[in-house]
Each structure stands twice: as structure tokens, then as C-alpha cells.
C-alpha positions, 0 to 999 in steps of 0.5 A: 340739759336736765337740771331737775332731779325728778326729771332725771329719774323720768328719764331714767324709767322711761329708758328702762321701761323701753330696754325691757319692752323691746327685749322682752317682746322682740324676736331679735336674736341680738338680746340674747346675746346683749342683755338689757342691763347692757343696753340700760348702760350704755344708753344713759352713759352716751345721754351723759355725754352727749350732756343731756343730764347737767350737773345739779344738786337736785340731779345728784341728791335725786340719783344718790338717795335713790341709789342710796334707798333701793341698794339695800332693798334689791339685795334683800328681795334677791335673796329671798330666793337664796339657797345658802347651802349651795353657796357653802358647797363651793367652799374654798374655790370661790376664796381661791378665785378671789385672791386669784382675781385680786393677786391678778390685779396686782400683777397687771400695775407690776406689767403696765409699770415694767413696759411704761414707768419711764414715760411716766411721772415722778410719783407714778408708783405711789399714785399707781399703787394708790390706784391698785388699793381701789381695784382690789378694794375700794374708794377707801382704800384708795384714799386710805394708801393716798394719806399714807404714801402721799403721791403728787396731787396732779398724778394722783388726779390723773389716777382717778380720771383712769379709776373713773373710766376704766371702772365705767368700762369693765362693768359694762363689760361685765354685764355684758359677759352674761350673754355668753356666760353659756358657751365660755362654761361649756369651754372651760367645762365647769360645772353649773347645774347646783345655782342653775337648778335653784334658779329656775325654780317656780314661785308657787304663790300667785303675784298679785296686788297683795303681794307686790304692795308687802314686797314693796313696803317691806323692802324700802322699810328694812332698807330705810331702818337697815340704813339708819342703824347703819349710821348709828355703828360705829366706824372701823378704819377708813374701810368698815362704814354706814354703807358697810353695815347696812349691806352686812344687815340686809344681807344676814336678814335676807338670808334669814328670811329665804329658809321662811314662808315669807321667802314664797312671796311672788314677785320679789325677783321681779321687783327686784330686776325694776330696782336694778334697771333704775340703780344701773341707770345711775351708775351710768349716769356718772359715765363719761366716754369723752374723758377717754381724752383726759390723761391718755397715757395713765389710761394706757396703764389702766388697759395693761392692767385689765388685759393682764386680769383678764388674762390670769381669769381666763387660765385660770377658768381654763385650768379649774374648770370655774363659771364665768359669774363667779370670775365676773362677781369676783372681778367686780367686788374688787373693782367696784366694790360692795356698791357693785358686786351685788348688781353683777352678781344679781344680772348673773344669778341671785344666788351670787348676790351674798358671795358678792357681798363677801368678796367686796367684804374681803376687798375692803380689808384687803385693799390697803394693804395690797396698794401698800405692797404695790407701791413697794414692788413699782418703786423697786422697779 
């Protein structure tokens, strides 16, 4: 059992460095089809639960300040290559796709409660809807909808078991659409060639020492003052915090800096996808597959949910013709929030990264009050 944060981290990067190894120099047709983000993911969520890595202030200081360091500074490299004007060009579809995501949400609690409420506890509705306020928005949120509707301790408990497994599990699915990303827009027809043209685009300067050391000095400076003055604004609500703000500034000056020279600098997706390994390793590391045990019938509930969410994403696709990585960016910033929109939407393309950031801007207002209204409609039923 590891109980050393350094230690920790070592394991981490080197489970990475083996992923990235294999599947860059292997001829298996498998990793076209399963991306390493998948594997990273699923192999340090199994070490997890196999105990390898034992609960530890050092393990959790470790984990949570470098996840904490290289969020921000991931975020700024990937948009060095940002085209904001092929964002704007989308316009209204993506806002429709994200209400269709989260109203989908909503509309899963409402199928899951009409089929099991009976078999469920007295204050299910309010716990549920508590629930519903994290998947459209965040942790927040969640907290926020529990303080106003006050749902019994031990069902409210059993929801967080259920936000903790099914969040696990959906972003691994997620990460692992992107292996057939291909053919499901070739199904649905939607077009792609305006991120695909953008993304495939040389760098034209030469990565060397020079420019890997100004990327790597520059990134973890502005995430370190991006983060510091983060921390000096001003809270709004339960949902607007440090965290928020940090985002929201390096974001605004990574879009800045894509339209300068600066932006040319080789190496910044590189740097950027050995950040991402390392901050999907610690989002594993949190995994547990054995609490699948745990509260069984609230599990169920949380399933229904996601089966009808991906039902209503599918038509939808079908219907208007959309991407998978917007369906998966928009999914994402409602389950997971601005922690994770961002890590999904770089695994698809980076030119998603800023659409990530708002979809989870948006969730983090509108969660509350879509956990509010669910805990109407569940207690009418």
C-alpha cells in the first residue's frame, strides 16, 4: 500500500510513460479503437481498488496539488492552438445541445422515479433531486439544493456513493467514445471538417530545449498567479469560486495568446497531453469498483438515468446531425463539471477545450435550480 505522495506520483508517470509507449510504437489495432486515456484510467482505478494506493494525507496533498498546479496550465497550452472563430461559427447548436444534455438529465431522475420510487426511502425525492443538481451542474450545486431541501443524512449519503460511481464510470466512457467518434458521425452525418482542418495543422517552429523550457516555465507560472488571484476574488453564491476563476482567466488569456506569435511555439499539445495523463491518473486514483456494492438499488437509479441521457444524446445526433465531442463535452461539463469538461474535450480535439469551460460555466448557474425543479416533479410523482 502506498502511503508516500512522491511515491504516488511515480507510480503514476510511470504507468503513463508505459500506456504512451506501447501505444504509440504498438502495431495493435486495438488502440485505435481504445485510446490511452482509457487504459490510464482504467489501470489506476483497478490499482485503487486492488488498495495499492492507501489513504494518506501525503498520497491526497500530492494528488490534489498537482491536479490543482497542472489544470489551469493544460488548459492554457491547448489553447494556444485555439481558432475561437470556428467556436462562434457553431453558435446556437452547441447552447441547443447543452440544454438538450441537461434537460435529458432531468428527464432520466423523472423515468428512474416512476418505475422504482416505491422501493425507495422516505426522502428519495429530495436526495435524488440533490443528485440531479450535481449532474447538471456540479458538487455545488449538489450541496447548495441539499442545504435548501434537507434530505435524510443516510439517503443523502447513498447519493454520493451513486455521484461517485456513476461519475467514475460515465468518464470512462466518455473517454473511451473517442475511439469510435469516426463512425458515429459518419452515422449521424454530421459535419466536422471546420475543428478537423484546424486540428491537423502543422507547427511551423522546431521543438526544442528552448521551447519546451518557455512552455513549461510559462504554463505553471500563469497557473500559479492564475490561481493566486483566483483566490483573491470574490465568491458568488456557492457556485462562482477560486476554482471558477482560475479557470475563467486561463482560459480568456489562452484565447488571447492563440491569435499572437507566441501561440507558434512547438510543443504546447505535447506538454499538454503529458499534464493530461498525469491529472486522468488522479481522477482515477479516486475510483473505487467495489463500492458498486454499496447501496445497490440507488445505483440502479443512477444507471436508469444515464440509459435515458444517452438515449435522448443519440436522437438527438441522429436527428441534428451533431458530433459525438460535442454530445460527450456537453455530457461531461454537466456530470462533471469545469474540473472535467476540459480534460474530455482536449482527449477529442482542443479546439473544444473553451466550449468545455462554458458548458460547466453554464452548468454551475444552472444546476441549482434544475435540482430544485427535480425535486418538485419526484415529489409530485
Amino acid at each position: 500500500m502506498i502511503t508516500d505522495g512522491f511515491l504516488y506520483l511515480g507510480v503514476l508517470l510511470g504507468l503513463a510513460a508505459c500506456i504512451v509507449f506501447v501505444s504509440q510504437r504498438g502495431r495493435s489495432r486495438f488502440f485505435r479503437y481504445v485510446p490511452g486515456f482509457v487504459l490510464m484510467y482504467l489501470g489506476t482505478a483497478a490499482l485503487n481498488t486492488a488498495g495499492l494506493f492507501g489513504e494518506s494525507d501525503s498520497v491526497e496533498s500530492t494528488g490534489g496539488s498537482v491536479q490543482d498546479a497542472l489544470l489551469p496550465a493544460m488548459i492554457l497550452l491547448l489553447l494556444f492552438k485555439c481558432n475561437i472563430r470556428q467556436i462562434v461559427k457553431l453558435g446556437p447548436k452547441l447552447l441547443l445541445t447543452y440544454a438538450v444534455t441537461a434537460l435529458s438529465i432531468v428527464a432520466g431522475f423523472v423515468v428512474a422515479f416512476l418505475f422504482l420510487h416505491g422501493a425507495l426511502d422516505d426522502g428519495a425525492s429530495k436526495a435524488l433531486g440533490a443528485l440531479a443538481a450535481s449532474w447538471t451542474g456540479g458538487s455545488a450545486n449538489m450541496v447548495a439544493v441539499q442545504g435548501v431541501v434537507h434530505a435524510p443524512e443516510n439517503v443523502f449519503g447513498y447519493a454520493l456513493i451513486v455521484d461517485t460511481v456513476i461519475y467514475s464510470l460515465w468518464l470512462l466512457v466518455m473517454f473511451g467514445s473517442v475511439g469510435f467518434s469516426e463512425r458515429f458521425n459518419r452515422w449521424t452525418k454530421a459535419k466536422t471538417a471546420s475543428f478537423a482542418q484546424q486540428e491537423t495543422a502543422d507547427e511551423e517552429d522546431r521543438m526544442d530545449l528552448t521551447s519546451l523550457m518557455t512552455l513549461i516555465g510559462f504554463s505553471l507560472f500563469v497557473s500559479a498567479a492564475a490561481t493566486w488571484v483566483g483566490g483573491q476574488l470574490p465568491e458568488v453564491g456557492d457556485v462562482i469560486n477560486a476554482t471558477t476563476w482560475t479557470i475563467l482567466i486561463v482560459s480568456i488569456l489562452g484565447l488571447v495568446i492563440a491569435v499572437t506569435p507566441f501561440a507558434k511555439t512547438a510543443g504546447s499539445s505535447e506538454l499538454a497531453m503529458i499534464m493530461l495523463y498525469l491529472i486522468i491518473g488522479i481522477i482515477a486514483s479516486g475510483s473505487d469498483f467495489s463500492s458498486l456494492t454499496d447501496a445497490p438499488l440507488y445505483l440502479l437509479v443512477g444507471v436508469v438515468v444515464m440509459v435515458v441521457h444517452a438515449g435522448v444524446m443519440v436522437v438527438y445526433a441522429k436527428l441534428t446531425r451533431t458530433e459525438l465531442f460535442s454530445l460527450a463535452v456537453a455530457s461531461t461539463a454537466n456530470i462533471g463539471g469545469v474540473a472535467s469538461a476540459p480534460v474530455v474535450a482536449s482527449a477529442y480535439n482542443r479546439q473544444l477545450v473553451p466550449v468545455g469551460v462554458l458548458f460547466a460555466l453554464i452548468g454551475a448557474f444552472a444546476g441549482t435550480f434544475l435540482g430544485l425543479t427535480t425535486v418538485q416533479i419526484l415529489s409530485v410523482i
